[in-house]
VEXDREN-2710 file (C-alpha; in Angstrom, 1 decimal):
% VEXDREN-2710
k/r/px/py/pz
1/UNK/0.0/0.0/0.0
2/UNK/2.9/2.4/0.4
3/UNK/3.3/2.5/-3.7
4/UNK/-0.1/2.9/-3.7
5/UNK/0.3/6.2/-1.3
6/UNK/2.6/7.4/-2.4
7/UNK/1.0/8.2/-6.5
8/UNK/-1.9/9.3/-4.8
9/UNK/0.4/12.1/-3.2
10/UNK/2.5/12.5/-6.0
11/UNK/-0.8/13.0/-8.2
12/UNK/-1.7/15.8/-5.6
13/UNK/1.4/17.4/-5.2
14/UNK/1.5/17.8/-9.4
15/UNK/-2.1/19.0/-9.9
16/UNK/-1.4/21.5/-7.2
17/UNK/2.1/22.3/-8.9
18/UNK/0.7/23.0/-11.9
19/UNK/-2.2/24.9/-10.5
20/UNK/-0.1/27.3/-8.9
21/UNK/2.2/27.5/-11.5
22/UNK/-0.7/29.2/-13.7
23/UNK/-1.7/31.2/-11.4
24/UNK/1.3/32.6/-10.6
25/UNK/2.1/33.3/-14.3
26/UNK/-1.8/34.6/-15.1
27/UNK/-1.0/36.6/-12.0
28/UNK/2.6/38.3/-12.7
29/UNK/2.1/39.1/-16.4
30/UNK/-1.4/40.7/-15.5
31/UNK/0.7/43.1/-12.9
32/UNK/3.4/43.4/-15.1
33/UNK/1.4/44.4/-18.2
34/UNK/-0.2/47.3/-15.9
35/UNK/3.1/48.3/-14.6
36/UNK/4.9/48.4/-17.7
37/UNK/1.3/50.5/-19.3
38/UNK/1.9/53.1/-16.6
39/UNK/5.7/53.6/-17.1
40/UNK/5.0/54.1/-20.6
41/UNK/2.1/56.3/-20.4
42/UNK/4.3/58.5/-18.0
43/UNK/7.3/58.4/-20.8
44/UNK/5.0/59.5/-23.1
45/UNK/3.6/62.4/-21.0
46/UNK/6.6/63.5/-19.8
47/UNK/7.9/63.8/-24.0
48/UNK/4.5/65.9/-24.8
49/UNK/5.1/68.0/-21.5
50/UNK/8.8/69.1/-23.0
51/UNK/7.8/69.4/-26.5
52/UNK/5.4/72.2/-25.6
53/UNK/7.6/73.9/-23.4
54/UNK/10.3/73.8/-26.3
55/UNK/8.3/75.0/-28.8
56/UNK/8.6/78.5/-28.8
57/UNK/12.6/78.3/-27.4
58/UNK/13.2/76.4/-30.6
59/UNK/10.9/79.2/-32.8
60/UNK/13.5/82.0/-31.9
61/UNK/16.2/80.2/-31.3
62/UNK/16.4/80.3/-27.8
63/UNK/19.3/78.0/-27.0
64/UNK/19.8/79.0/-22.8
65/UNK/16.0/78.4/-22.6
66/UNK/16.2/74.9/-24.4
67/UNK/19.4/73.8/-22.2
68/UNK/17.0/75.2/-19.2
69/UNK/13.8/73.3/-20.0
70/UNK/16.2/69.8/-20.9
71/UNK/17.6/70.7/-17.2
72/UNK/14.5/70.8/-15.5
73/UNK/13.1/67.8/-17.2
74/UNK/16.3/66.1/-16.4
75/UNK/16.8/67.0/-12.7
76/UNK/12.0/66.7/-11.8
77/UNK/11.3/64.0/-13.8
78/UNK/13.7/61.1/-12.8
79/UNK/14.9/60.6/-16.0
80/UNK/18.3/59.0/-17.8
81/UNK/18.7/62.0/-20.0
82/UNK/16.8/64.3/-22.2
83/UNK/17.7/66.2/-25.6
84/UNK/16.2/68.4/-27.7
85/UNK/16.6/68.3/-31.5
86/UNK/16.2/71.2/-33.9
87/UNK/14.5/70.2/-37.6
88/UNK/18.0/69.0/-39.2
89/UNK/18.4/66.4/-36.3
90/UNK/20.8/68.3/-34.9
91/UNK/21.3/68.4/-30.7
92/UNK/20.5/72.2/-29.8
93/UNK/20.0/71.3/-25.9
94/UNK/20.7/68.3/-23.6
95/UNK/20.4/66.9/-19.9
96/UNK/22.2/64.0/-19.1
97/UNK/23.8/60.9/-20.7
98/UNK/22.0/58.9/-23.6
99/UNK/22.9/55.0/-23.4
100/UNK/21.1/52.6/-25.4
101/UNK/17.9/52.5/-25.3
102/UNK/14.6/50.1/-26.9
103/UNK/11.1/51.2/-28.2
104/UNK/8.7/51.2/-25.2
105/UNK/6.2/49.1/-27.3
106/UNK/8.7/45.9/-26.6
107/UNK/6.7/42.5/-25.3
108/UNK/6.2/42.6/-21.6
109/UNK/7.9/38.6/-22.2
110/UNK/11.0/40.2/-23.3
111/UNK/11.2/42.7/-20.5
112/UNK/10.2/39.5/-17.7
113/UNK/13.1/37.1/-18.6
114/UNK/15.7/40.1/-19.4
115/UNK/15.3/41.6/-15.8
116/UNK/15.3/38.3/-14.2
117/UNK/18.6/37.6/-16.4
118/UNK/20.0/41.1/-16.4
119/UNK/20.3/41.4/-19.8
120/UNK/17.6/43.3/-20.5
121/UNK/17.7/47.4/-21.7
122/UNK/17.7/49.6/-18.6
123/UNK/16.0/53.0/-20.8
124/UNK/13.2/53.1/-22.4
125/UNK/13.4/56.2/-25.1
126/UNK/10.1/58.3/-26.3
127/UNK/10.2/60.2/-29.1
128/UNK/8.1/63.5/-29.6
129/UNK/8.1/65.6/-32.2
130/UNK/8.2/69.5/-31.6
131/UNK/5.4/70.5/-34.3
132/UNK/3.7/74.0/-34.8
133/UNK/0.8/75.0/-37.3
134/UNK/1.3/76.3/-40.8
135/UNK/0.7/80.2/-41.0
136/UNK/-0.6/80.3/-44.3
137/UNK/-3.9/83.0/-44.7
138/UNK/-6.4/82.3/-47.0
139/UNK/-7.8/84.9/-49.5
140/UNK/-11.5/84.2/-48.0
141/UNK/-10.3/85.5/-44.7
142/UNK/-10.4/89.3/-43.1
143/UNK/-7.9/91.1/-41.7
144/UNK/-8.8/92.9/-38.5
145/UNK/-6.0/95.7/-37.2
146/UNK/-3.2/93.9/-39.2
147/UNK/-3.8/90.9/-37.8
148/UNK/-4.7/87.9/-38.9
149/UNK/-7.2/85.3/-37.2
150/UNK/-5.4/82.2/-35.8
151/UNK/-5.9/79.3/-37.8
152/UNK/-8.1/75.9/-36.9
153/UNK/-6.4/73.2/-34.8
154/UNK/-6.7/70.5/-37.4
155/UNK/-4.8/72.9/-39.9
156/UNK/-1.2/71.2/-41.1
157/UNK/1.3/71.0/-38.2
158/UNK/5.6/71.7/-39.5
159/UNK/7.8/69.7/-37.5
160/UNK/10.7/71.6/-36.0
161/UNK/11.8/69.5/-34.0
162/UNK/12.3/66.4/-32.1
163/UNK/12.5/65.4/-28.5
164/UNK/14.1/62.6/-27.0
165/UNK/13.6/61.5/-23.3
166/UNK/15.4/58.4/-22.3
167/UNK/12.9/56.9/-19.5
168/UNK/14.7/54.9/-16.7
169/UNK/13.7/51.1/-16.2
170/UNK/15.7/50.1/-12.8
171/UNK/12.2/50.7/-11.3
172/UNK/10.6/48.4/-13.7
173/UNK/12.9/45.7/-13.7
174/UNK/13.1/45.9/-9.8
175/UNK/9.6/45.9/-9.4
176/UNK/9.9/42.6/-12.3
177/UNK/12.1/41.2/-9.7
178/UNK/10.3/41.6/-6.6
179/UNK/7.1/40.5/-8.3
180/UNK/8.7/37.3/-9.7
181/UNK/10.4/36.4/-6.6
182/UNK/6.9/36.8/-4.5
183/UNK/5.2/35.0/-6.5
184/UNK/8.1/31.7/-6.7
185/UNK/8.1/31.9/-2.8
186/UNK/4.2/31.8/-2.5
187/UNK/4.0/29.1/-4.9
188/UNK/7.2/27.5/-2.8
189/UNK/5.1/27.4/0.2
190/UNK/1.5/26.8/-1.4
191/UNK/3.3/23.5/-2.6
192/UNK/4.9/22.8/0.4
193/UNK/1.5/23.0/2.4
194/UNK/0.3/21.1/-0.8
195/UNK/2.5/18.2/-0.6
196/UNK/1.8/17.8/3.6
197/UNK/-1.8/17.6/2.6
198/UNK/-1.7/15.2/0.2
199/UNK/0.3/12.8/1.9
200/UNK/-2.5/13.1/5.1
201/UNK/-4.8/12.5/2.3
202/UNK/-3.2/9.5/0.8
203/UNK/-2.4/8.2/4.5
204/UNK/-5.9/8.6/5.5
205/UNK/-7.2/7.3/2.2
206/UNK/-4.8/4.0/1.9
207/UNK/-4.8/3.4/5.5
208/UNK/-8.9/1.5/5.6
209/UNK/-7.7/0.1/2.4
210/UNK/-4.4/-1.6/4.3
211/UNK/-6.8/-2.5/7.1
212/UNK/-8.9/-4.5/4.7
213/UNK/-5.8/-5.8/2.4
214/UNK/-4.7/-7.4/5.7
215/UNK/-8.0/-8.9/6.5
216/UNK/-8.8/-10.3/3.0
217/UNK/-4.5/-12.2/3.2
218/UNK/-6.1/-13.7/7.1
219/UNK/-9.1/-15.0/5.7
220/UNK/-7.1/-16.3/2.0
221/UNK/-4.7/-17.9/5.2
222/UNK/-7.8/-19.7/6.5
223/UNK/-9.4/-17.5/9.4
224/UNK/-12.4/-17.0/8.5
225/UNK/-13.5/-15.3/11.6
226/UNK/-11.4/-11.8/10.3
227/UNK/-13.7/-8.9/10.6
228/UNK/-12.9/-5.6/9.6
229/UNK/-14.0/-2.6/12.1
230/UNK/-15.6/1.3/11.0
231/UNK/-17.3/3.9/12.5
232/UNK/-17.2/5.4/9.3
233/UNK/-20.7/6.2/6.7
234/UNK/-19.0/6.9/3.5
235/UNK/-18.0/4.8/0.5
236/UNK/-15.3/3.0/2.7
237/UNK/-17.4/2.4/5.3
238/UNK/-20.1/0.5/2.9
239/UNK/-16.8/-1.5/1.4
240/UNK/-15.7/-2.7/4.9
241/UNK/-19.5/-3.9/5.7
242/UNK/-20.1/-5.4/2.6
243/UNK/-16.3/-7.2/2.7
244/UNK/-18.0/-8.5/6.4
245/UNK/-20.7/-9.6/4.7
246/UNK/-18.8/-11.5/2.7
247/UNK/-16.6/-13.0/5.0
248/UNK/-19.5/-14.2/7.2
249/UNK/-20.8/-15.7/3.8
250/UNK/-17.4/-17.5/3.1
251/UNK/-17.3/-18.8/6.3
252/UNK/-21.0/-20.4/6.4
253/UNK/-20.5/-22.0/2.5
254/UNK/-16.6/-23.5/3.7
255/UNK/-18.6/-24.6/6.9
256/UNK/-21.5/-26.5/5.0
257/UNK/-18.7/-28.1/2.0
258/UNK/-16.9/-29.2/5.5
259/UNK/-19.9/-31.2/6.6
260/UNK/-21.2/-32.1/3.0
261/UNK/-17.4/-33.2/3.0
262/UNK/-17.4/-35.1/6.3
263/UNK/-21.0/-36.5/5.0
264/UNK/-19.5/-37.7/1.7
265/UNK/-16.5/-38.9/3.3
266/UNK/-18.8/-41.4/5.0
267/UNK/-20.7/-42.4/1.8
268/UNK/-17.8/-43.1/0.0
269/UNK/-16.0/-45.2/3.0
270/UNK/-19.4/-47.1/3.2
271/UNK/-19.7/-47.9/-0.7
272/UNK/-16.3/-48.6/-0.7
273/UNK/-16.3/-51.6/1.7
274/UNK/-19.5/-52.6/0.3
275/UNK/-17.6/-52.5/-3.1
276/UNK/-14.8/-54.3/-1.9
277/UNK/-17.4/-57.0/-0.5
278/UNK/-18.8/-57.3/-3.7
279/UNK/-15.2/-57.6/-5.4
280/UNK/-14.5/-60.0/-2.8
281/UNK/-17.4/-62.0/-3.7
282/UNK/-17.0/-61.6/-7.5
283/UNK/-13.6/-62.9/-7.6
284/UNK/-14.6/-65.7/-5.5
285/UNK/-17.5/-66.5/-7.7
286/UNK/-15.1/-66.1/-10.8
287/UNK/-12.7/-68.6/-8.3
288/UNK/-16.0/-71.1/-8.1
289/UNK/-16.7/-70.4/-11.9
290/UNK/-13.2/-71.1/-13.1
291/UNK/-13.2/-74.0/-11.3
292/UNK/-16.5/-75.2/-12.4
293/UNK/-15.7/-75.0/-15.8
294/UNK/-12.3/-76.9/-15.2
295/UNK/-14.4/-79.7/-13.6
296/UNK/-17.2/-79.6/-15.9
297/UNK/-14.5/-79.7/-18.7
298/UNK/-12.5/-82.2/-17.1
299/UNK/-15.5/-84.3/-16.5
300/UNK/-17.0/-83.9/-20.0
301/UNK/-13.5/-84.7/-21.9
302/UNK/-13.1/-87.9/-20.1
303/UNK/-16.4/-89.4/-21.8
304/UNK/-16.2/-87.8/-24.7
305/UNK/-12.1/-89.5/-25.2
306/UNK/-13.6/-92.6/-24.3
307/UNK/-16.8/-91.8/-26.8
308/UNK/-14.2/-91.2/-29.7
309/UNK/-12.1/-94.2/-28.6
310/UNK/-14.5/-96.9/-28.7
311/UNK/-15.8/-95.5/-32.0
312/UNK/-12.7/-95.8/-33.4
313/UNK/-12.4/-99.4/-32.1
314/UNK/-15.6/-100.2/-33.7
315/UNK/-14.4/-98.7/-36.8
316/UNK/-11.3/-100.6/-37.1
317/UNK/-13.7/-104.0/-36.5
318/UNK/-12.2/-105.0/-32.8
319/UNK/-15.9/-105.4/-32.0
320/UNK/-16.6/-107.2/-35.0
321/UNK/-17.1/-106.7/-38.2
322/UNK/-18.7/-103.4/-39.4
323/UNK/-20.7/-102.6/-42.6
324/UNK/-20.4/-99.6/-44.2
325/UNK/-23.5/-97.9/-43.1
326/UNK/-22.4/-98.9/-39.6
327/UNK/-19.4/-96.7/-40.9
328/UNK/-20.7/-93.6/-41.5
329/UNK/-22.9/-94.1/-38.1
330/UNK/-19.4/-94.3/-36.0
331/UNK/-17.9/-91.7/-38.4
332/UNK/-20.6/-89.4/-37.7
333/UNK/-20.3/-90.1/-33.7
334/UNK/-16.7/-89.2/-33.4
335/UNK/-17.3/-86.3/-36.0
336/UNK/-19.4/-84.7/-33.5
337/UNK/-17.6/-86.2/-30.5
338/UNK/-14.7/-84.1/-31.6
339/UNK/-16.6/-80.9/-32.2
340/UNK/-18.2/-81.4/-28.6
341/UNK/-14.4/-81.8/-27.4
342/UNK/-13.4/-78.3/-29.0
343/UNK/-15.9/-77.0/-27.9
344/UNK/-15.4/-77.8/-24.6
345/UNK/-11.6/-77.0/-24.9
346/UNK/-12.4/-73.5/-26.1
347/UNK/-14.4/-73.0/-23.0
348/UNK/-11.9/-74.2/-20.8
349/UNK/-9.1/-71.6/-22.6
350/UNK/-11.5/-68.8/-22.5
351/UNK/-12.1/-69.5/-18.8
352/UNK/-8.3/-69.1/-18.0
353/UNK/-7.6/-66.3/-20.0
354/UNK/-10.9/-65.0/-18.5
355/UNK/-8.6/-65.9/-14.8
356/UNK/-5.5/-64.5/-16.0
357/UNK/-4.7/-68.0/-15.0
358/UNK/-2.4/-69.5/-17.8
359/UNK/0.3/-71.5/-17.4
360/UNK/3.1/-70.9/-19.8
361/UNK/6.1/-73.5/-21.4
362/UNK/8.5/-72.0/-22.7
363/UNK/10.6/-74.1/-25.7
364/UNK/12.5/-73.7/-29.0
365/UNK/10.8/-75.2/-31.9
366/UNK/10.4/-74.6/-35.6
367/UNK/7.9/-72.3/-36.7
368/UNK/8.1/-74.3/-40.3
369/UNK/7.5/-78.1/-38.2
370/UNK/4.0/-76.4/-36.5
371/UNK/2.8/-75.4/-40.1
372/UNK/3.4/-78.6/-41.4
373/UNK/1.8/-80.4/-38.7
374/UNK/-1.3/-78.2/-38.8
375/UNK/-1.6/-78.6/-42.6
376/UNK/-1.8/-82.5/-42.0
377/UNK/-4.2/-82.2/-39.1
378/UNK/-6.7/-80.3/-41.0
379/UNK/-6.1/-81.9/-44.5
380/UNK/-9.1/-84.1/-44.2
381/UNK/-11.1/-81.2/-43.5
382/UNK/-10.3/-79.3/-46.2
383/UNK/-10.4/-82.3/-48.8
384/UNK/-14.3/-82.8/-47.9
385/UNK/-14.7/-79.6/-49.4
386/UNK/-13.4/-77.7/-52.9
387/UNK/-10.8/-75.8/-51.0
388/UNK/-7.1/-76.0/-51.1
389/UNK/-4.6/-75.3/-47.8
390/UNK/-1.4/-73.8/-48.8
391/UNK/1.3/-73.8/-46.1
392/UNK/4.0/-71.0/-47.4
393/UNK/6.9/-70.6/-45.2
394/UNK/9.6/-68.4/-45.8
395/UNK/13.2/-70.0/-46.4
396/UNK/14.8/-68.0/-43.5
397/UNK/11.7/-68.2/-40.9
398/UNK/14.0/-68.5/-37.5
399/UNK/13.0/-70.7/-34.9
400/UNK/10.9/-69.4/-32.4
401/UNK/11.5/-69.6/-28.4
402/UNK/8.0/-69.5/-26.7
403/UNK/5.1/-71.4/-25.7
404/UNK/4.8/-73.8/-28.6
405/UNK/1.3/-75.4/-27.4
406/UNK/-0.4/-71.7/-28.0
407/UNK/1.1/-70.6/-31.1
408/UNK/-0.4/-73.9/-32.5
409/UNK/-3.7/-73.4/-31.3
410/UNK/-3.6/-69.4/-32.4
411/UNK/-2.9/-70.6/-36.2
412/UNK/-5.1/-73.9/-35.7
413/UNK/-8.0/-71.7/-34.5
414/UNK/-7.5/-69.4/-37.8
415/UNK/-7.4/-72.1/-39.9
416/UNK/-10.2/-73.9/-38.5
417/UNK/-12.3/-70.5/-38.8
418/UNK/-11.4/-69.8/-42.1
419/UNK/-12.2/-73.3/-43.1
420/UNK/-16.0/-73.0/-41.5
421/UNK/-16.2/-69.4/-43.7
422/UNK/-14.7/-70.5/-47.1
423/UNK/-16.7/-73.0/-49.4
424/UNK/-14.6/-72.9/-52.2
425/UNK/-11.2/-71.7/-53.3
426/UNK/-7.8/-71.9/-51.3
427/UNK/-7.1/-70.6/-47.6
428/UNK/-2.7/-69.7/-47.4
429/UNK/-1.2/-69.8/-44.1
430/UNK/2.3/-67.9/-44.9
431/UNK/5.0/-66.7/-42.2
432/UNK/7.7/-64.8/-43.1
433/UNK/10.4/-62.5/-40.6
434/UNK/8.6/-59.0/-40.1
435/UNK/9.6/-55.8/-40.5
436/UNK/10.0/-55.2/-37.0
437/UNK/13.1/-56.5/-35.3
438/UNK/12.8/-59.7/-33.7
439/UNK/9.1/-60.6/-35.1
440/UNK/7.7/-63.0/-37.1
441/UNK/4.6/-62.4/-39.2
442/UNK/1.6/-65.7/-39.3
443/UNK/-0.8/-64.5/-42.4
444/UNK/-3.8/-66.8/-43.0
445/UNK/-5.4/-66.0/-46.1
446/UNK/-9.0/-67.1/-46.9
447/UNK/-11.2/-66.8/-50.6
448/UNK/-14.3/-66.9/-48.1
449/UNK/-17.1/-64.8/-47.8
450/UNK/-15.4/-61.9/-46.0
451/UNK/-16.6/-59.8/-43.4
452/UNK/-19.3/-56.5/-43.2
453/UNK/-17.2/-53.1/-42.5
454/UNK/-19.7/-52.7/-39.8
455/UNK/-18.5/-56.1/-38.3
456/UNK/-14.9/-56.0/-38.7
457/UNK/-14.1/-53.8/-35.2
458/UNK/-16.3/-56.6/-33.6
459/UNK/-14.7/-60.0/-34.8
460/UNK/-12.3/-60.5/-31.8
461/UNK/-14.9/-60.3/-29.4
462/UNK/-16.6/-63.4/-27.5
463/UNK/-19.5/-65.1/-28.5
464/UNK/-19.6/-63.1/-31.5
465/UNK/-20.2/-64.6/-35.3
466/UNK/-20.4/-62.9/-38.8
467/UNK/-24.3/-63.2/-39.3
468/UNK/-26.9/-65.2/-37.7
469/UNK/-26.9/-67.0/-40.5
470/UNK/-23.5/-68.0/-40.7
471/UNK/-23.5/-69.0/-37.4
472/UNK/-26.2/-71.4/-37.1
473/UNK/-24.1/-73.2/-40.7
474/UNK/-21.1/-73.0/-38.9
475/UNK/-21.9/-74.0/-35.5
476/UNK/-19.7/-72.8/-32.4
477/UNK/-20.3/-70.7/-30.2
478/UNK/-18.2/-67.4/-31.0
479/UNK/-15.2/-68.0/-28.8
480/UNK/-12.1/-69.2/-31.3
481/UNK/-10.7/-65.2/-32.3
482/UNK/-11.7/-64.0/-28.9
483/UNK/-9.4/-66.9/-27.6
484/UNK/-6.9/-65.9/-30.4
485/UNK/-6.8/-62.6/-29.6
486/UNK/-6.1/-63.8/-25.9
487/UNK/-3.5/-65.9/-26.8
488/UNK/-1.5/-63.3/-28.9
489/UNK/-1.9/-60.7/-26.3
490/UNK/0.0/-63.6/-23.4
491/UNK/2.6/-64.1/-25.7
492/UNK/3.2/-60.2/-26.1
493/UNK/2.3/-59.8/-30.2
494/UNK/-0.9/-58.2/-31.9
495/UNK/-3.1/-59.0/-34.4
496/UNK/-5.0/-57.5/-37.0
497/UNK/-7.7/-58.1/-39.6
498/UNK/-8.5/-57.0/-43.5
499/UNK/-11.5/-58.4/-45.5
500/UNK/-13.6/-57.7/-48.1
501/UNK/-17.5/-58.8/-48.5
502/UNK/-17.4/-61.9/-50.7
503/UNK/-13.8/-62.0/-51.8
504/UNK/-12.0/-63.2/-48.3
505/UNK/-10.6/-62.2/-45.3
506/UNK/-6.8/-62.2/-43.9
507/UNK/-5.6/-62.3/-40.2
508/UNK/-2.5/-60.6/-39.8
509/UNK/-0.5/-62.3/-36.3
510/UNK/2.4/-60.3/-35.6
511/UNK/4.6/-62.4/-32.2
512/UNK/8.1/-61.6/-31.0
513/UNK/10.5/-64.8/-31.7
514/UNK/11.8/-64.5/-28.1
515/UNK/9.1/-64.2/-25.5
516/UNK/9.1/-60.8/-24.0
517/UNK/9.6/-62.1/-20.3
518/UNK/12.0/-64.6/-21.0
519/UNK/14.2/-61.4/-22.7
520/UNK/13.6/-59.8/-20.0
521/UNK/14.8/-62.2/-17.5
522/UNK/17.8/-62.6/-19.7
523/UNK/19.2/-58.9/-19.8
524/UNK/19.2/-58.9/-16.1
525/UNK/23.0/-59.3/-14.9
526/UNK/23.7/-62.5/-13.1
527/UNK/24.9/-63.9/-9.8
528/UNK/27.1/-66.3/-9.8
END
């Protein structure tokens, strides 16, 4: 607040500054144009006075009486000097010394700044002509006793002679002096007086403003109890009330968020152990559900093995001999028998992925050896139907070091849906080194019917099919690229779809050769 104070003084103190300034100067040229009109008034007066008193001297030559009336003017008038000229211009009386002198008609500005410098002219010179009228009689006029009748004032005047009276200006420029110097020292003190005042002023208008600076940094501190004190009925008295108004009002709305706060506080503790009850419970139901499934697997898989096996018993005759409708009966059991087994294996993987539960062996295999293997697995699948499997691996595929059981079920599981979607042409498994560093790239490649654009962002989740159509000539239930998708995320890849409506689709499987925990574990510096 002190800066504050101290421009609202310094604003004073200038307006006042410049106040008296113009005054003082309005002031001092007003009384020194009336000064300087009187001085020259009395110069001219004093010329006209000696040029009638010279005017007969000069008719008859009378030089004593001209050095007499140049004396007297000199010696009663108070003057520098004062000289009488006859027609020619020549000096026929004089009183005094002539010095340099200026026209009386010079600006009273000039006269101001040369007294208070001292180079201003100290005489003022008047000149006054010495004039007489023309006697000249006109024919028109009478002569009485020789004499004739004096002729009009506003006849023609004959100049014959001058007058010069050099006016003294030590009064003036004394009277300049003591004018200018009264009028500084008033203005010196008017400030002075000035400058006390507007500090009071400033003190006495900053000093309720302090008062409720302070009181606004307590309460922006935290106490909101601060209230600002006044007597006072003006403007600042109506700030400090309404700044206790508002105070009061701070203090109620922080003192209802505090218990809205507190209240909240509550709720939220209270929801949040009776959400962590429900995620207790939850996770032990998904505990109960995992392990149901497990069982319920586990318990359907046995059956359905033994199922298969005795079919295939009975179809190789160990039961006796089998004719060939009896054949396509026990073909048709373990057709189905297998389906109901995939099924249930898909479950049982969705279920641990679901878990995060998944178990993982790491190994070194040939990428090339799984391709192959798939290819005869799902020959006979492909041969009931007019569709070719091309395996295309490239020459320099590197071995891979991961879980070799789940990047044989990610491929097998986009084979086998490619084969449900594809009713004629050829589906290409290819896998080549990718462009990324220490990747390999699985392609499969079908000539199917391809997949909506308003289906494609949907594929990879569960218990989702292309088209109810397509799903009840399929069969499944949805789960095989959910699972995939699973499966590529465990062992740290991607994957990534393109298709078009009836010209195919192509799953794009993008896995690091090394598995990303095992390089992990390997860059870590070891103790021997």
């Amino acid at each position: 607040m002190t800066g504050f104070a101290a421009r609202v003084a310094t604003a004073v103190w200038v307006l006042v500054l410049v106040a008296c300034l113009a005054l003082s100067f309005v002031f001092t040229r007003g009384y020194l144009q009336e000064l300087q009109k009187n001085l020259a008034q009395r110069g001219r007066i004093i010329g006209e006075s000696v040029s009638h008193e010279a005017e007969v001297a000069l008719l008859s030559g009378d030089m004593a009486g001209l050095a007499r009336i140049a004396a007297r003017a000199y010696a009663a008038r108070g003057l520098r000097y004062c000289r009488i000229l006859d027609d020619r211009g020549a000096v026929v009386a004089a009183a005094g010394s002539r010095q340099h002198g200026t026209p009386p008609d010079q600006r009273i500005g000039r006269q101001i700044w040369g007294a208070i410098l001292g180079v201003a002219p100290t005489v003022w010179e008047f000149r006054t002509p010495v004039t007489i009228a023309e006697l000249q009689p006109r024919d028109e006029e009478l002569t009485f006793f020789d004499h004739a009748a004096p002729p009009p004032e506003d006849g023609p005047q004959r100049q014959i002679g001058t007058v010069l009276v050099g006016l003294d200006l030590q009064e003036l420029q004394e009277s300049y002096r003591e004018v200018l110097l009264t009028s500084l020292l008033l203005t010196a003190i008017v400030v002075f007086l000035a400058m006390i005042a507007a500090a009071v002023l400033a003190r006495l208008l900053v000093r309720p403003l302090g008062v409720l600076v302070r009181a606004t940094d307590l309460i922006a501190q935290g106490h909101l109890d601060t209230r600002v004190e006044t007597s006072r009925t003006d403007e600042i008295g109506t700030l400090a009330a309404s700044f206790n108004v508002m105070a009061e009002s701070v203090a109620e709305t922080r003192a209802a968020l505090e218990e809205q706060t507190h209240t909240l506080e509550e709720k939220v503790e209270a929801r949040t152990q009776r959400l962590q009850a429900l995620n207790a419970e939850l996770e032990e139901a998904n505990r109960l559900k995992s392990e149901f499934l497990a069982t319920v697997s586990h318990e359907l898989r046995t059956p359905l093995n033994v199922i298969m096996g005795y079919a295939s018993m009975m179809n190789d005759g160990e039961a006796g001999p089998v004719t060939d409708e009896q054949r396509e009966l026990l073909a048709a059991v373990h057709r189905y028998s297998k389906l109901q087994l995939d099924l249930i294996t898909n479950v049982l993987d969705f279920s641990r992925l679901a878990s995060g539960k998944v178990s993982m062996r790491i190994e070194q295999f040939s990428l090339r050896s799984v391709l192959h293997d798939l290819h005869a697995l799902n020959a006979p699948r492909v041969a009931e139907r007019d569709v070719q499997l091309v395996i295309d691996a490239a020459p320099d595929l590197p071995d891979l070091e991961t879980d070799r059981v789940k990047v044989q079920e990610i491929i097998h599981n986009l084979i086998d849906n490619a084969i449900k979607f594809t009713e004629h042409g050829s589906i290409t498994v290819r896998a080549f080194t990718g462009l990324v560093r220490g990747h390999v790239v699985i392609e499969v490649e079908d000539t199917g019917v391809g997949i909506p654009p308003d289906e494609v962002p949907h594929v990879f989740e569960e218990f989702r099919q292309v088209g109810e159509s397509s799903t009840r000539r399929t069969g499944g239930v949805g789960l095989g690229l959910s699972i995939v998708k699973g499966l590529v995320g465990v062992l740290g890849g991607r994957i990534g779809v393109t298709s078009t409506v009836g010209k195919g689709s192509t799953f794009r499987v993008e896995l690091p050769i090394v598995l990303p925990r095992l390089e992990a574990e390997r860059s870590l510096p070891r103790v021997a």
